[in-house]
MIRO-360846 format. One record per residue (C-alpha): z negated, y negated, x negated. Coordinates in steps of 0.2 Angstrom, whole numbers, always signed. Example, Ala and Ser with C-alpha at 12.3 -4.5 7.8 and 13.67 -1.06 7.14 Angstrom:
VODO     w     v     u
VODO   -39   +22   -62
VODO   -36    +5   -68
//
This chain:
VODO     w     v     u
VODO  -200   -28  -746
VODO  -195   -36  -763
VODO  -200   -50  -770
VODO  -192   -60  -785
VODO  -202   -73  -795
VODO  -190   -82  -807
VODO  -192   -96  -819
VODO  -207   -94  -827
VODO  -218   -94  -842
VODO  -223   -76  -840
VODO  -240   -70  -849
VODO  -241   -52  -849
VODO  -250   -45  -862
VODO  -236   -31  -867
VODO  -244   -20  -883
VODO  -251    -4  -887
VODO  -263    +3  -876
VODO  -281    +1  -876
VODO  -293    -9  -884
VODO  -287   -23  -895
VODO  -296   -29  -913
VODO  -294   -49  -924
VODO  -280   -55  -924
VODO  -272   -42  -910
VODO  -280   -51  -898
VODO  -268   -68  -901
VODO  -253   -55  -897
VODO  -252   -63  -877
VODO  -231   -56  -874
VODO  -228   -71  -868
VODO  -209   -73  -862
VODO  -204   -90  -862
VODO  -194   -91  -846
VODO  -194   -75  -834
VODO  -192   -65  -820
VODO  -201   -54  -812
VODO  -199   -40  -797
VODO  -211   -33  -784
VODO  -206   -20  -775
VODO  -218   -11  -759
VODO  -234   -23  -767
VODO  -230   -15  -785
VODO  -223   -23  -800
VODO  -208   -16  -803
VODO  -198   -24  -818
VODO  -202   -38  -831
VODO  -193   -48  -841
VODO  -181   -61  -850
VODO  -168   -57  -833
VODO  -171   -42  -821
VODO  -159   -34  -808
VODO  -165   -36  -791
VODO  -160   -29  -773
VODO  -149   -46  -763
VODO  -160   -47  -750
VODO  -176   -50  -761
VODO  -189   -64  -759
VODO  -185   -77  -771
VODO  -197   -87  -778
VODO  -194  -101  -789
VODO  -210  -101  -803
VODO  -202  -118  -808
VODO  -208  -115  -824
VODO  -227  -113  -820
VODO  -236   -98  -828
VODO  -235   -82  -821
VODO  -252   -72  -829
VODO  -261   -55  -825
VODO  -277   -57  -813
VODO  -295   -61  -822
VODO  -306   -50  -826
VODO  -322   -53  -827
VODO  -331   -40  -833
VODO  -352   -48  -831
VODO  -357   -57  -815
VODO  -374   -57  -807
VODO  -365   -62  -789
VODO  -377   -53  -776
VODO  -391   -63  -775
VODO  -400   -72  -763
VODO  -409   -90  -762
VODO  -407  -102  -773
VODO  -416  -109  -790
VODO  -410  -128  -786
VODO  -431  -134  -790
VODO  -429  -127  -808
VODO  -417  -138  -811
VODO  -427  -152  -814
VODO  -437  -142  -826
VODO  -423  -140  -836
VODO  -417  -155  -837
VODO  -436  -161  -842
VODO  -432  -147  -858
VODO  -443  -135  -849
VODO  -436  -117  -859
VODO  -429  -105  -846
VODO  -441   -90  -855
VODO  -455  -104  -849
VODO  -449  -104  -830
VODO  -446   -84  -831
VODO  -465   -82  -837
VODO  -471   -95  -823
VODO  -464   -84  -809
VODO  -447   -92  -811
VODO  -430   -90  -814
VODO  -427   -69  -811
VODO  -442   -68  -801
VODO  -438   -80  -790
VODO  -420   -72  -784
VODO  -431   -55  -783
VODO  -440   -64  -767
VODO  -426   -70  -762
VODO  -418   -54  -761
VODO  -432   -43  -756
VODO  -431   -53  -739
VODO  -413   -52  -734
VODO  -406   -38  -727
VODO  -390   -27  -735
VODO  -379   -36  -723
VODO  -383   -54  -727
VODO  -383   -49  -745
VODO  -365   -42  -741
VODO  -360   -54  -733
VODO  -363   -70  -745
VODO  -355   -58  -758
VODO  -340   -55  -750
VODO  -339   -74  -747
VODO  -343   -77  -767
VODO  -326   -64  -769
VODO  -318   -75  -760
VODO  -320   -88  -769
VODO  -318   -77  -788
VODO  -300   -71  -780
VODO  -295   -89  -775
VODO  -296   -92  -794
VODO  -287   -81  -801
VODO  -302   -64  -802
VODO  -295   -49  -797
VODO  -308   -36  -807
VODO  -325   -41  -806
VODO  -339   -30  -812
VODO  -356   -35  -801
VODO  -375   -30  -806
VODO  -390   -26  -796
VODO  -407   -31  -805
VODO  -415   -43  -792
VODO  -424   -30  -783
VODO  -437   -23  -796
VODO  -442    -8  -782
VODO  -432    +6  -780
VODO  -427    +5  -762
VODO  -424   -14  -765
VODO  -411   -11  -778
VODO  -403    +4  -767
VODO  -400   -10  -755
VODO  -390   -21  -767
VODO  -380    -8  -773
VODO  -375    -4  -757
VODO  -373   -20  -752
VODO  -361   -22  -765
VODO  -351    -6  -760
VODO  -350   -14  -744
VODO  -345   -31  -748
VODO  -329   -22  -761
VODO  -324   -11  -747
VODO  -313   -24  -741
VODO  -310   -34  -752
VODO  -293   -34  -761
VODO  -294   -32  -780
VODO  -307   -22  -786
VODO  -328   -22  -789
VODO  -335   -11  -801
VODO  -354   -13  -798
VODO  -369   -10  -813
VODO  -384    -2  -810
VODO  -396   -17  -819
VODO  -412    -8  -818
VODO  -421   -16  -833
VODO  -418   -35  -828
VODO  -436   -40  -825
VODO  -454   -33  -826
VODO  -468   -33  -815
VODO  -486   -30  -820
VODO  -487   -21  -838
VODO  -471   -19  -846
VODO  -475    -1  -851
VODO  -482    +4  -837
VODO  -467    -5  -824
VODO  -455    +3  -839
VODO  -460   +20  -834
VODO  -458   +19  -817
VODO  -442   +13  -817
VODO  -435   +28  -830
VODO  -443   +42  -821
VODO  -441   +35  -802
VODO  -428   +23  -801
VODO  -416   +29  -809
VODO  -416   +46  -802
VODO  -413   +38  -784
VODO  -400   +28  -791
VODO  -391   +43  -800
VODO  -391   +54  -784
VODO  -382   +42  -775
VODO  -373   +32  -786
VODO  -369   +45  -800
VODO  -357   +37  -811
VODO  -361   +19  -810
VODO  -368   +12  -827
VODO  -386    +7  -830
VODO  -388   -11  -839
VODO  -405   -18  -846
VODO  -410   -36  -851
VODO  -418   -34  -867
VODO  -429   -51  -870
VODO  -447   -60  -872
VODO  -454   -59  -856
VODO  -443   -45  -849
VODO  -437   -28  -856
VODO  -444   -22  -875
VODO  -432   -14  -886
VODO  -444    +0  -884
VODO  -442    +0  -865
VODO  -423    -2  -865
VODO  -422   +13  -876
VODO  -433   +25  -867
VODO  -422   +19  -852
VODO  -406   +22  -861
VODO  -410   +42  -868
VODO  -412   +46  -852
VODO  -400   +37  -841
VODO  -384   +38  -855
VODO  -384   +59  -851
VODO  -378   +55  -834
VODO  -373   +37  -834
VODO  -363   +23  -846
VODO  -375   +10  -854
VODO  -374    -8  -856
VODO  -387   -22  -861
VODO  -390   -39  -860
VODO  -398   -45  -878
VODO  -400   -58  -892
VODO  -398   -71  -876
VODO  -413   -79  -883
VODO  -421   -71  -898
VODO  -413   -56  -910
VODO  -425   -42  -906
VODO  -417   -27  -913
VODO  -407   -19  -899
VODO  -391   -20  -903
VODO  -390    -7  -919
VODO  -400    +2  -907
VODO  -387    +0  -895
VODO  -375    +5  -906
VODO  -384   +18  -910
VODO  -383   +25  -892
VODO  -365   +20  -890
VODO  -368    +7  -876
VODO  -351    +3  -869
VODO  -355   -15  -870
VODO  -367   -28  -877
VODO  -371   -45  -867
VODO  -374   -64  -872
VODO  -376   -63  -893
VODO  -381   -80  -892
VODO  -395   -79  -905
VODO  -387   -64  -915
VODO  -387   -62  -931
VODO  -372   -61  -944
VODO  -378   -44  -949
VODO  -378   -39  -932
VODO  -360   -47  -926
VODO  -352   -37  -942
VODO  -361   -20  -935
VODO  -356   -24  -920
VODO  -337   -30  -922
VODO  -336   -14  -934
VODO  -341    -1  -922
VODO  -334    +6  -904
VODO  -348    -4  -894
VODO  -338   -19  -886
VODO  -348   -37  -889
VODO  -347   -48  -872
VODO  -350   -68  -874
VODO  -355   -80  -861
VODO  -351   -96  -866
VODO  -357  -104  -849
VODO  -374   -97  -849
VODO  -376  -109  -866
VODO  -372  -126  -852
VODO  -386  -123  -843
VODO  -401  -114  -855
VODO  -403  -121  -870
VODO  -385  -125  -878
VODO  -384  -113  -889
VODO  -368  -100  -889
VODO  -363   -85  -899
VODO  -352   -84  -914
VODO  -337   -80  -906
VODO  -326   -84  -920
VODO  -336   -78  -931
VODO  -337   -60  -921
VODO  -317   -60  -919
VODO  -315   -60  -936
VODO  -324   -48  -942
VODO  -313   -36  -928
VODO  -321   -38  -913
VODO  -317   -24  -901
VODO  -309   -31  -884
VODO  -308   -19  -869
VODO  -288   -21  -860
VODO  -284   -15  -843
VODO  -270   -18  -828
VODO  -272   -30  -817
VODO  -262   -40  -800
VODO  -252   -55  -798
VODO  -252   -62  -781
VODO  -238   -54  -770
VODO  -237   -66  -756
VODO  -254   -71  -752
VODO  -263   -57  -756
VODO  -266   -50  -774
VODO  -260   -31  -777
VODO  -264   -18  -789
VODO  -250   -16  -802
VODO  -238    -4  -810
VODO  -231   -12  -825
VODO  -217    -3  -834
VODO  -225    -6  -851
VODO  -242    -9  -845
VODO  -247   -28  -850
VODO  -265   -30  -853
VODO  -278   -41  -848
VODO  -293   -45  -861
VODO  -309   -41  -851
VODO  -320   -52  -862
VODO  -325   -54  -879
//
């Protein structure tokens, strides 16, 4: 089966492969008005006018844009519940870090989740896929961290496998055994570096292990007595400066995290080290709606050569998206 799309403003990301720095992040390969050919669900030609079989599909792009599939590269999408009655705290300028310590926020979805089962908690992420792919997502990386107890979180991750299992773009779920604490951080810390993460690692062995390193959660001392261990098997990643700079990401650095989340309240310093090193920075500019206002420096960061991590994606093929072979791989920034 072969499918033709014509007449459109094509996006695709053509370039060197791998990650992109500054100003190679504006080179999008955009082609004013092309074609492009699908051949058995796979891309097989790109460009200003491509030859295709007679009896192909034609699709007329009318001069829409044709783009590679979003990837979004940090979701929290298993949960369960809802926090719809700290909503009014908000808007009253109660400060998230206030609800968190109140039993709130995080703690909240923990309960939540604690009392579904893995097929409920499955089933409202497939649903929440549905919706990501509908949009325009066809890579989504998906976290664990409302469980705070081992077997709690095994459910998650497994409920996450189950939910991408048949789903058609692709899931890349994160271990996010730091997210919250329960009793002494020191003490919870522990536990969760020499128990939790040695049931994770045996059955999910390459899967990265993510932290939330803040006031009222995970201290940089935590995180990195989490990290030494878990980054012998595992990737890392962390979730910091959200609220407050506390130190973690030179230590992140340090540890060559593959990534580091949020960067709202970091410093210049730390944006430079950051932007200058192999550690990718990701910004979330929609956390900043509904917490406090406040978002990172991402011009700032870009400038001084922010690292951005490329990969394939799918275009829709019908109406179902489809992984692709491009003949000069375009690229699709995974965020930063």
């Amino acid at each position: 089966m072969s499918i033709l799309v014509r007449n459109a403003r094509l996006l695709t990301l053509a370039g060197p492969a791998g990650p992109r720095r500054g100003q190679a992040l504006r080179e999008l390969g955009v082609i004013p008005q092309g074609e492009v050919l699908v051949v058995d669900d796979k891309i097989a030609a790109i460009g200003a006018k491509v030859d295709a079989p007679a009896d192909a599909q034609v699709i007329d792009a009318a001069g829409r844009v044709l783009l590679p599939g979003f990837v979004d590269c940090h979701t929290h999408a298993c949960w369960a519940g809802d926090r719809l009655d700290e909503w009014e705290q908000k808007l009253n300028g109660v400060p998230y870090l206030d609800i968190l310590k109140a039993g709130g926020g995080i703690h909240s979805t923990v309960r939540a989740v604690r009392e579904a089962t893995q097929k409920q908690l499955a089933a409202s992420l497939r649903e929440r896929l549905g919706q990501m792919l509908r949009g325009g997502t066809t890579t989504v990386e998906v976290k664990s961290g409302y469980g705070l107890q081992t077997e709690a979180e095994l459910k998650m991750l497994r409920a996450i496998r189950r939910a991408a299992s048949d789903w058609p773009g692709t899931v890349v779920p994160t271990a996010l055994l730091g997210h919250a604490v329960e009793g002494d951080v020191e003490d919870y810390s522990r536990m969760v570096t020499k128990e939790m993460l040695a049931e994770v690692s045996r059955e999910f062995p390459d899967i990265a292990v993510d932290a939330f390193c803040e006031k009222e959660a995970w201290t940089v001392e935590a995180c990195v007595r989490l990290f030494e261990k878990a980054r012998k098997h595992h990737p890392i990643r962390v979730h910091t400066d959200q609220f407050n700079s506390l130190g973690m990401i030179p230590e992140a650095i340090r540890m060559h995290a593959r990534s580091v989340d949020h960067l709202e309240a970091a410093t210049k310093a730390d944006l430079t080290a950051l932007a200058e090193s192999n550690t990718f920075g990701v910004i979330l500019p929609c956390t900043g709606l509904h917490t406090d206002q406040r978002f990172a420096k991402a011009g700032f960061f870009v400038d001084r050569g922010a690292r951005s991590r490329s990969r394939p994606t799918a275009i829709p093929a019908r109406r179902r998206p489809t992984r692709c072979r491009w003949p000069s791989p375009p690229r699709c920034a995974s965020a930063a």
